[in-house]
py3Dmol code that shows the C-alpha trace and the ligand (Angstrom):
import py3Dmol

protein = """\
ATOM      1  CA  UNK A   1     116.704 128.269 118.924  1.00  0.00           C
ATOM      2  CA  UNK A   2     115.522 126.988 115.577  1.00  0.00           C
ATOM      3  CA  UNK A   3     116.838 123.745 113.990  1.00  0.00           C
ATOM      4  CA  UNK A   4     118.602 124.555 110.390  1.00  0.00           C
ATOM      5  CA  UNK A   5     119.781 121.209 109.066  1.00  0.00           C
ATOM      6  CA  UNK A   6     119.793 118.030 110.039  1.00  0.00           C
ATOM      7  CA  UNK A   7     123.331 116.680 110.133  1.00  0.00           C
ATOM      8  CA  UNK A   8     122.920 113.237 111.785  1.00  0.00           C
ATOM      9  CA  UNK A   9     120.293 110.942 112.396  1.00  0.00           C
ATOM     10  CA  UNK A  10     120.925 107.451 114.647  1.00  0.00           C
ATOM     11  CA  UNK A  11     119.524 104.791 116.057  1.00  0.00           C
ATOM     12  CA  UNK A  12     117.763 107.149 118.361  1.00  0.00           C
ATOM     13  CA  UNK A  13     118.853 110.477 118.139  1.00  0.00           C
ATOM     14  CA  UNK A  14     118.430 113.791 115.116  1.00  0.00           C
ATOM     15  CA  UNK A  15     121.267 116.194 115.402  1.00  0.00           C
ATOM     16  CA  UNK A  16     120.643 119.180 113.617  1.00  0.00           C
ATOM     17  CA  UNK A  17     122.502 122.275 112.905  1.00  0.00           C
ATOM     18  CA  UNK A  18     121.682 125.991 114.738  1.00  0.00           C
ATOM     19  CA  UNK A  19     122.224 129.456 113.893  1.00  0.00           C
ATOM     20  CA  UNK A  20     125.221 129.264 116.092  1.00  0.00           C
ATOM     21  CA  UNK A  21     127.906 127.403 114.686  1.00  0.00           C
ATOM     22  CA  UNK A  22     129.384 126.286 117.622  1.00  0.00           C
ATOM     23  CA  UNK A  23     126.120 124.683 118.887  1.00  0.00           C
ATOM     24  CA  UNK A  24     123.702 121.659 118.051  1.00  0.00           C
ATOM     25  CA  UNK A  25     120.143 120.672 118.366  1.00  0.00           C
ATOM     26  CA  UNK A  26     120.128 116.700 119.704  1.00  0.00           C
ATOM     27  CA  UNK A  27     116.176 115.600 119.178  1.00  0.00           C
ATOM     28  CA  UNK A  28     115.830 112.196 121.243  1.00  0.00           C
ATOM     29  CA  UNK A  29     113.372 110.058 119.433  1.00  0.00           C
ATOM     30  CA  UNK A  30     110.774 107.675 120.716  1.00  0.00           C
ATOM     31  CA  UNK A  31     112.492 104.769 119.232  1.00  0.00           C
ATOM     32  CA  UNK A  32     113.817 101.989 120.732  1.00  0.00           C
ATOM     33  CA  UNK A  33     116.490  99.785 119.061  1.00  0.00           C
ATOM     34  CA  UNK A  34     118.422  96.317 119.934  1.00  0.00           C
ATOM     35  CA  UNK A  35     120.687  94.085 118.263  1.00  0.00           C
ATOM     36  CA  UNK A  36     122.703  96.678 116.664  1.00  0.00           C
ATOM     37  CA  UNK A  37     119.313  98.184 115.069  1.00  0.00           C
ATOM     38  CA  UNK A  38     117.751  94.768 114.082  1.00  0.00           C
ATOM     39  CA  UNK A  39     115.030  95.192 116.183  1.00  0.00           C
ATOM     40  CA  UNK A  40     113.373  98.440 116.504  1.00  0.00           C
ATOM     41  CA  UNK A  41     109.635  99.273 117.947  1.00  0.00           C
ATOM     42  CA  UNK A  42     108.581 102.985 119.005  1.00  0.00           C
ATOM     43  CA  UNK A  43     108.218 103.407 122.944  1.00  0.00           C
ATOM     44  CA  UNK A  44     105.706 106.721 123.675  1.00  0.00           C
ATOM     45  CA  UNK A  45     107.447 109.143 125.353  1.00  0.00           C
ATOM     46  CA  UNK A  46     110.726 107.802 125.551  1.00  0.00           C
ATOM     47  CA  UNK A  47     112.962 110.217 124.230  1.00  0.00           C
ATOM     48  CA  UNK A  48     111.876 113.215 126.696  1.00  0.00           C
ATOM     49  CA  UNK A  49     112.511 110.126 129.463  1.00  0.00           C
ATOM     50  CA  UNK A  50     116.124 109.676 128.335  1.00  0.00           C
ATOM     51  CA  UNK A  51     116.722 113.306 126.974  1.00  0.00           C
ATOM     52  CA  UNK A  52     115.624 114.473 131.317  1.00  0.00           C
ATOM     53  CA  UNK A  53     117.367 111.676 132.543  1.00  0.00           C
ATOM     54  CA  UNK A  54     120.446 112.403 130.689  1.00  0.00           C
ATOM     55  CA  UNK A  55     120.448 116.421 131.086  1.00  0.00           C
ATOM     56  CA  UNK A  56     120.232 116.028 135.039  1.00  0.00           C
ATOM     57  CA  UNK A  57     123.162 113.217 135.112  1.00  0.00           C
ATOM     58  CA  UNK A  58     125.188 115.599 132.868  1.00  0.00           C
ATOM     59  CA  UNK A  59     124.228 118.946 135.075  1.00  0.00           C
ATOM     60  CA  UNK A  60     125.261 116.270 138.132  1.00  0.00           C
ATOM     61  CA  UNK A  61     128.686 115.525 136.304  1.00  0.00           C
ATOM     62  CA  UNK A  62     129.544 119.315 135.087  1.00  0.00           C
ATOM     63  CA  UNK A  63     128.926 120.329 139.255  1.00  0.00           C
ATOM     64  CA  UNK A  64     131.293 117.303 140.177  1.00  0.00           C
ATOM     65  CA  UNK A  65     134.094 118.867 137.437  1.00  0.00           C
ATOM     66  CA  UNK A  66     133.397 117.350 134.057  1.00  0.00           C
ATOM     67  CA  UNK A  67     132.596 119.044 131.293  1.00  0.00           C
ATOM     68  CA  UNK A  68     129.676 117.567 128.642  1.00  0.00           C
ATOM     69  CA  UNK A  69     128.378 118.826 125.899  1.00  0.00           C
ATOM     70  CA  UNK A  70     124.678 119.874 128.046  1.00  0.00           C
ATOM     71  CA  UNK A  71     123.873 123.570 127.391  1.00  0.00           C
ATOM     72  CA  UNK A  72     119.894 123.703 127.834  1.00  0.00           C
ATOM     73  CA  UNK A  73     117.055 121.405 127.297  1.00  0.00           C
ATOM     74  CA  UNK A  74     114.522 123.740 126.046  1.00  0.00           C
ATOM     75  CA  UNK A  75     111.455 120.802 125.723  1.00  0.00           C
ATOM     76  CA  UNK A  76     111.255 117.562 127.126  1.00  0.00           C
ATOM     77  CA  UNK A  77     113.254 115.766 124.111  1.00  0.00           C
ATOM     78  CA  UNK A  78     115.591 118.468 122.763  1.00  0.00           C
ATOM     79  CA  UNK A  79     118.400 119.225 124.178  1.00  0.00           C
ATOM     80  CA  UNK A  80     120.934 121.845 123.304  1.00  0.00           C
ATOM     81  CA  UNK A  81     124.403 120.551 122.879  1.00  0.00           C
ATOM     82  CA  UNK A  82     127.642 122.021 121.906  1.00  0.00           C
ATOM     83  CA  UNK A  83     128.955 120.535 118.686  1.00  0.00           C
ATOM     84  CA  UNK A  84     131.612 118.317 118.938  1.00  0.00           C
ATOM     85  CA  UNK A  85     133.614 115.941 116.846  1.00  0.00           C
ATOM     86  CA  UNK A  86     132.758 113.022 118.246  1.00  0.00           C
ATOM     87  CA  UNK A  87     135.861 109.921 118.737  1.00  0.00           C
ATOM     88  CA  UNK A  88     133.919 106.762 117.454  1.00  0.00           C
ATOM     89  CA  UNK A  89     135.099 104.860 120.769  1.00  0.00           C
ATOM     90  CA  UNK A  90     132.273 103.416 123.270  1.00  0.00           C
ATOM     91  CA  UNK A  91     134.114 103.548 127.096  1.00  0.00           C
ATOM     92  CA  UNK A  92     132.240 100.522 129.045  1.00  0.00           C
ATOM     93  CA  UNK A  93     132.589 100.830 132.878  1.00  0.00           C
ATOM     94  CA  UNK A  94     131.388  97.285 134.375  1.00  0.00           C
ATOM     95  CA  UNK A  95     131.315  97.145 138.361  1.00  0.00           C
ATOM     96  CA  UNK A  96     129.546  93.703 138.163  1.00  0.00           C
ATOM     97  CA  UNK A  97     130.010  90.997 136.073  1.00  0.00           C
ATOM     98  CA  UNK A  98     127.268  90.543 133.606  1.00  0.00           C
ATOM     99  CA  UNK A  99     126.344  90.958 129.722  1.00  0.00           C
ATOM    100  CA  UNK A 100     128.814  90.463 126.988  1.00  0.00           C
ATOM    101  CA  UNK A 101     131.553  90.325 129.554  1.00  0.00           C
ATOM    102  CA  UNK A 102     130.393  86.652 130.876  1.00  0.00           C
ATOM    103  CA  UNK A 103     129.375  85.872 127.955  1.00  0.00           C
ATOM    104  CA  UNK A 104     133.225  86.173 126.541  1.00  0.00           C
ATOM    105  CA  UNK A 105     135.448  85.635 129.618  1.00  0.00           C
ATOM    106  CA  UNK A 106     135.240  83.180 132.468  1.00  0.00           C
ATOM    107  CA  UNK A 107     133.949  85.675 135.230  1.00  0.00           C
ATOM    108  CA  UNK A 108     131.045  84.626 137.275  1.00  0.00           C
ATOM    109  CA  UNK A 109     127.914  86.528 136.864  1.00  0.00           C
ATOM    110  CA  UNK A 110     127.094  89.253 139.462  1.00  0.00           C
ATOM    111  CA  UNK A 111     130.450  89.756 140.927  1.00  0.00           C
ATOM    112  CA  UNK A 112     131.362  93.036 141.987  1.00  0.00           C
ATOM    113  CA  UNK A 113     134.465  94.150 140.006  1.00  0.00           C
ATOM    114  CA  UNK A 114     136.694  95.744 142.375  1.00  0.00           C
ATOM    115  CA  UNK A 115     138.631  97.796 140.476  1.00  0.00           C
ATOM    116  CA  UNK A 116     136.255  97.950 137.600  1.00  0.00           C
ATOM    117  CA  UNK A 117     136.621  96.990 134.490  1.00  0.00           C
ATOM    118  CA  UNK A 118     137.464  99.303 131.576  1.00  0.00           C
ATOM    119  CA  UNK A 119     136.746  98.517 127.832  1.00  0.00           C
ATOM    120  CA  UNK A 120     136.545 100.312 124.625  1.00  0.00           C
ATOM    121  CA  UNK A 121     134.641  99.442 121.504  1.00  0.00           C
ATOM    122  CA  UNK A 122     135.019 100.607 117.879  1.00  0.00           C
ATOM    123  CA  UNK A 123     131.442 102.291 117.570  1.00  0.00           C
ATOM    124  CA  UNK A 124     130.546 100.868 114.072  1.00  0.00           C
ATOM    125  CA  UNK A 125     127.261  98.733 113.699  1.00  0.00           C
ATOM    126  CA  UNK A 126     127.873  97.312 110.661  1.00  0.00           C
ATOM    127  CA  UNK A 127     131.135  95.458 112.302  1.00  0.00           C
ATOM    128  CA  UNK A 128     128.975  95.470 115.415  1.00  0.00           C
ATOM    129  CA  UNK A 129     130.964  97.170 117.936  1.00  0.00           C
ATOM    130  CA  UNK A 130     134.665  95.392 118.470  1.00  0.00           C
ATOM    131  CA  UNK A 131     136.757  95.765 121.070  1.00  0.00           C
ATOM    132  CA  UNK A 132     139.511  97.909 120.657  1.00  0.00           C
ATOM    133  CA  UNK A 133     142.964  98.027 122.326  1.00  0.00           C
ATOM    134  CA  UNK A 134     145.469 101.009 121.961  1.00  0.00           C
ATOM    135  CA  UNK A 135     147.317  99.411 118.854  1.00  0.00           C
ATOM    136  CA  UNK A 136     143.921  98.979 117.202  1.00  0.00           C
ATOM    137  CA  UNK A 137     142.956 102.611 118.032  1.00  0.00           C
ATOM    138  CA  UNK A 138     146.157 103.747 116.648  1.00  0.00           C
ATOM    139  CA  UNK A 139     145.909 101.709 113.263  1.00  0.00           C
ATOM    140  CA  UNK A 140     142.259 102.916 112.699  1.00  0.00           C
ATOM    141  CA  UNK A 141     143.864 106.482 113.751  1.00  0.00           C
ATOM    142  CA  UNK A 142     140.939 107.288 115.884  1.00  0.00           C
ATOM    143  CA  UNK A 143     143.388 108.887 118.751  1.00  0.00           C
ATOM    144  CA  UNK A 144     146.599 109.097 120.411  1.00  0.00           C
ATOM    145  CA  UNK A 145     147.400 107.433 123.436  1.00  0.00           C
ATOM    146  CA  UNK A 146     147.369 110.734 125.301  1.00  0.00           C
ATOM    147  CA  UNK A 147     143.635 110.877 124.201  1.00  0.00           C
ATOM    148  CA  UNK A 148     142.728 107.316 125.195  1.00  0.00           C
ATOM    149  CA  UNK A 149     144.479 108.110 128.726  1.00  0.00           C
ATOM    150  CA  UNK A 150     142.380 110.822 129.379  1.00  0.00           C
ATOM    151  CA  UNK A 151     138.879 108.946 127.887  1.00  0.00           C
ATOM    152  CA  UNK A 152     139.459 106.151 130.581  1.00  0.00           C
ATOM    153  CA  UNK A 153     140.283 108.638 133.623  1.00  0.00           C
ATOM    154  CA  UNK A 154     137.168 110.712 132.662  1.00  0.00           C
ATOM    155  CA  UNK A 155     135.222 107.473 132.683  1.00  0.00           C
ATOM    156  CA  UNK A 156     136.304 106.088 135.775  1.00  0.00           C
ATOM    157  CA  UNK A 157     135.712 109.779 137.316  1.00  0.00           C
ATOM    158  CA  UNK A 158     131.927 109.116 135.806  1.00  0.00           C
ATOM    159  CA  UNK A 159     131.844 106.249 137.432  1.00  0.00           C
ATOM    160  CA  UNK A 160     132.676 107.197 140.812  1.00  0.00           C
ATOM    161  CA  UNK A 161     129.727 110.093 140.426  1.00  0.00           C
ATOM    162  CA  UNK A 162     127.143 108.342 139.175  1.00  0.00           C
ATOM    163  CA  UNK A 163     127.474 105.245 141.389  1.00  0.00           C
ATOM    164  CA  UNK A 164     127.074 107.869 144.105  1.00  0.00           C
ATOM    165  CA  UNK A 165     124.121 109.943 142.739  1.00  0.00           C
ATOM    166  CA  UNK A 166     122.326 106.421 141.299  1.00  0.00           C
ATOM    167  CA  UNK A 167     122.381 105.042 145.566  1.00  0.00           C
ATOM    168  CA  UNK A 168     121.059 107.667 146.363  1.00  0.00           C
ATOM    169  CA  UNK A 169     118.206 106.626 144.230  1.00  0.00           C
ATOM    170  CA  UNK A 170     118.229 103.204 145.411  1.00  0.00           C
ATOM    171  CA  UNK A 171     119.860 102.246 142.336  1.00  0.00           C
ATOM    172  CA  UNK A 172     122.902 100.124 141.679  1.00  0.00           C
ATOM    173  CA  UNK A 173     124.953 101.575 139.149  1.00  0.00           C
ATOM    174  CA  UNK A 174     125.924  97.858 137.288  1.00  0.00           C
ATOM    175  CA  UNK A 175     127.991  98.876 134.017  1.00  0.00           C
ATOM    176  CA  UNK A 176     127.428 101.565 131.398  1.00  0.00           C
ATOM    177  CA  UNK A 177     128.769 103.131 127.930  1.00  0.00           C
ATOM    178  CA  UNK A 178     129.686 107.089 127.552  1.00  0.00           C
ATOM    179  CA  UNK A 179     131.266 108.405 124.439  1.00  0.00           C
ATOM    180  CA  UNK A 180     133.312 111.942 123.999  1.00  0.00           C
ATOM    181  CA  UNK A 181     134.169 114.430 121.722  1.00  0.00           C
ATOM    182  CA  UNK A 182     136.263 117.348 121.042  1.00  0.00           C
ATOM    183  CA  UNK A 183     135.041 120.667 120.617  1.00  0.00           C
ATOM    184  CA  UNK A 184     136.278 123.278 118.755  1.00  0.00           C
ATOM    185  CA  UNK A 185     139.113 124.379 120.617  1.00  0.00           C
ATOM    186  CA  UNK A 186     140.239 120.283 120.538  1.00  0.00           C
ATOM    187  CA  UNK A 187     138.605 119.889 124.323  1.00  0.00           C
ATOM    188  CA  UNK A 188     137.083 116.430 125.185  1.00  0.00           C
ATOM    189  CA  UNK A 189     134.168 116.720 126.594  1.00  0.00           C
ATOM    190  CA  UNK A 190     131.213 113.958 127.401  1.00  0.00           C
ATOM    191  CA  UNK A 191     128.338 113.768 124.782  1.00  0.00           C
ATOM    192  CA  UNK A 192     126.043 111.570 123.417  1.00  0.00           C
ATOM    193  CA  UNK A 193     123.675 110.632 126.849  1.00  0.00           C
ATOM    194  CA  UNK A 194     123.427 109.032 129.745  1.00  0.00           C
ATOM    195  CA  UNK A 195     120.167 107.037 130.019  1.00  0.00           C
ATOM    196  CA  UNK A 196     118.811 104.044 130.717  1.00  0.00           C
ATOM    197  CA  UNK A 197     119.631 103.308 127.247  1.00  0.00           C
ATOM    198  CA  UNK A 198     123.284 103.065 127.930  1.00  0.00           C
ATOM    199  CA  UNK A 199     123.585 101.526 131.147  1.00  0.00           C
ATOM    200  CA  UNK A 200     122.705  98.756 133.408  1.00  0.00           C
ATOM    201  CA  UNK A 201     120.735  99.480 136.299  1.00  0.00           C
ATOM    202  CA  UNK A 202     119.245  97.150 139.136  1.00  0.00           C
ATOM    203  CA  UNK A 203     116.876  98.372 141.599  1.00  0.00           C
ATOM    204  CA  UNK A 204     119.366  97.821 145.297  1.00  0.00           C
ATOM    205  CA  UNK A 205     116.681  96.155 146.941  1.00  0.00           C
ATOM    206  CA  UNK A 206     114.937  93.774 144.677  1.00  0.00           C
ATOM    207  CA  UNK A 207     117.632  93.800 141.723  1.00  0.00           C
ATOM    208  CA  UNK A 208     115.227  94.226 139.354  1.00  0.00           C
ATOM    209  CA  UNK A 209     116.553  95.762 135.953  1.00  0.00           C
ATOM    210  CA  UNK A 210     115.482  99.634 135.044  1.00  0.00           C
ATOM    211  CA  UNK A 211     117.035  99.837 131.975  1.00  0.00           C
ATOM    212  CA  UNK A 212     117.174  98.735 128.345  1.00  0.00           C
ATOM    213  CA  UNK A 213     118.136  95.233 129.048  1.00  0.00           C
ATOM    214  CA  UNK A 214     114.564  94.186 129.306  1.00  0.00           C
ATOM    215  CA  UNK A 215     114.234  95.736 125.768  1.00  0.00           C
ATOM    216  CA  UNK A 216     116.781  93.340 124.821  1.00  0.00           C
ATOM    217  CA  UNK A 217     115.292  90.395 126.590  1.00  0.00           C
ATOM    218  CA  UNK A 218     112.022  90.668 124.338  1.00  0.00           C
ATOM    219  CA  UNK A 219     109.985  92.408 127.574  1.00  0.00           C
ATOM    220  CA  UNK A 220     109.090  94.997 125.512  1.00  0.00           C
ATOM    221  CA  UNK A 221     105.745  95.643 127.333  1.00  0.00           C
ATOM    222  CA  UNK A 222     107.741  96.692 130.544  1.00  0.00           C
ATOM    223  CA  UNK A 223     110.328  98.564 129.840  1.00  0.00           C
ATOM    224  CA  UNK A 224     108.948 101.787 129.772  1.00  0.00           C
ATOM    225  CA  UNK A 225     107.728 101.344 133.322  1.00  0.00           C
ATOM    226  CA  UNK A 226     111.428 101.086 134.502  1.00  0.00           C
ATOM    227  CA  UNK A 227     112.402 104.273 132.845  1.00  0.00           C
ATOM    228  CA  UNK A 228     109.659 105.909 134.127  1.00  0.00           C
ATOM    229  CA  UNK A 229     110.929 104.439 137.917  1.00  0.00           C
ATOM    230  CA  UNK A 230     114.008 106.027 137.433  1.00  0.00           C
ATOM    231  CA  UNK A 231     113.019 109.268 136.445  1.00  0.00           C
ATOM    232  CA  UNK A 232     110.620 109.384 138.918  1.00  0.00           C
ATOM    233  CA  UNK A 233     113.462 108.317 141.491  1.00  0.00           C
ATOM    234  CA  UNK A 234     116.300 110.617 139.942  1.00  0.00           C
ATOM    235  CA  UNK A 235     114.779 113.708 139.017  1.00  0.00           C
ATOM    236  CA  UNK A 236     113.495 116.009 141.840  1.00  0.00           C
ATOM    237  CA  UNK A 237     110.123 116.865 141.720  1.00  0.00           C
ATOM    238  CA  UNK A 238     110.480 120.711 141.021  1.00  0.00           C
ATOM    239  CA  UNK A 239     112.462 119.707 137.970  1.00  0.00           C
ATOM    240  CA  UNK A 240     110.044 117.067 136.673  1.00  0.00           C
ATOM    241  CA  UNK A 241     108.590 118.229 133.346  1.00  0.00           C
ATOM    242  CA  UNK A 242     104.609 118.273 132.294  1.00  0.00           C
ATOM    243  CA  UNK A 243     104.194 116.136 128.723  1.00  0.00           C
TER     244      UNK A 243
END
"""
ligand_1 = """\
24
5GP
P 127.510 94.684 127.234
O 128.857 94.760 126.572
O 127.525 93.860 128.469
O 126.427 94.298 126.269
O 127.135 96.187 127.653
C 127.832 96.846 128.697
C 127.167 98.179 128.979
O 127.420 99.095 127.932
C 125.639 98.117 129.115
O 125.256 99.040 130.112
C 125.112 98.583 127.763
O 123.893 99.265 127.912
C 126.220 99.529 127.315
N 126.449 99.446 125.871
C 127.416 98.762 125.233
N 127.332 98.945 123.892
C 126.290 99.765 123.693
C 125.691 100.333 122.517
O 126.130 100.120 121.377
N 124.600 101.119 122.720
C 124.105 101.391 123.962
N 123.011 102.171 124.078
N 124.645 100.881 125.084
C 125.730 100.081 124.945
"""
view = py3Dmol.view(width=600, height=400)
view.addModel(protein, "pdb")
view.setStyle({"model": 0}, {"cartoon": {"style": "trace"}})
view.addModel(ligand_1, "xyz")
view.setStyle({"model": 1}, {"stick": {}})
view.zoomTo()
view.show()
């Protein structure tokens, strides 16, 4: 599959055009960005980390009934994806209190959240992510109400998977973002990824963070090791990749 045009590049991520129309080519990058992009250093090997990572946790969701954008990762850090429109609304799941959500609200830090909590954020960096409630989504006319129903049941569904699947790896599933889009037949489906980018996750014996919070916290010289831990933990070892 050879990569035509490129038709979006983020933070982290290329996304370039195919010779079939209905299909993209995500590249996941080696960068590594915090602060809404203020801070950004290159991390080797980091995109075919989170572009594994996130394949097998989508392959894990399609088998548990729902449907992402995953067709194929042909190398380590590309991934084939179908295209979709994507709804500029970040779903947070939290099942313990921590980040931005103690920061805001009086909730102690490191309660469970029983049921959890469900937010939505306007993905825009240059107003830096606000929250969103259903009147706001409807006066930025970024989806109906129907829509927004089904984004928060697929989420919670997520949730309830990958809690599962992440214990198993001796991994506590803390909170995490997912974002959807609609394909060509007007279908939601999960895209973007799953990674350690995106979520918050705590060893369950030590509770020692494997994801991109320690980016965040400035321990910049550790972080890979953590995503390294959890691929070594979540991906089985006759689907580990040589690079
Ligand atoms: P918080 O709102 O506490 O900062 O983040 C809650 C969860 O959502 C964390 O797992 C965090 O990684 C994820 N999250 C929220 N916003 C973003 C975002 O803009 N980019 C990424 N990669 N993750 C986000």
């Amino acid at each position: 599959m050879n990569k035509k045009e490129l038709i979006n590049s983020g933070k982290v991520k290329s996304v370039f055009t195919t010779d079939n129309d209905d299909e993209v080519i995500i590249e996941f990058r080696d960068d590594m960005t915090a602060g809404d992009g203020a801070r950004k250093e290159v991390m080797d090997k980091k995109g075919s980390y989170n572009a594994i990572i996130s394949s097998k946790i989508f392959k894990v969701l399609e088998e548990n009934g729902i449907e992402t954008q995953f067709v194929d990762l042909p190398e380590p850090n590309v991934m084939i994806a179908k295209k979709l429109e994507m709804i500029p609304i970040e779903v947070i799941v939290r099942n313990i209190a921590t980040g931005s959500l103690v920061r805001k609200y009086p909730i102690q830090e490191g309660i469970r959240l029983e049921p959890p909590v469900v937010e939505m954020d306007y993905k825009d960096d240059d107003y830096h992510d606000p929250m969103l409630n259903f009147s706001l989504i409807q006066a930025l006319g970024i989806a109906t109400q129907e829509e927004v129903d089904i984004l928060i049941e697929k989420a919670l569904k997520i949730n309830e998977v990958l809690t599962k699947f992440f214990a198993d790896a001796g991994i506590i599933l803390v909170d995490f973002k997912v974002e959807f889009g609609k394909d060509k037949d007007g279908k939601i489906l999960l895209g973007d990824e799953i990674s350690p980018d995106g979520c918050r996750l705590w060893d369950s014996e030590t509770l020692d963070m494997l994801d991109k919070e320690l980016f965040r916290k400035g321990k910049d010289n550790e972080v890979m090791n953590a995503y390294v831990e959890v691929y070594n933990r979540v991906i089985p070892d006759d689907e580990k990749f040589d690079f």
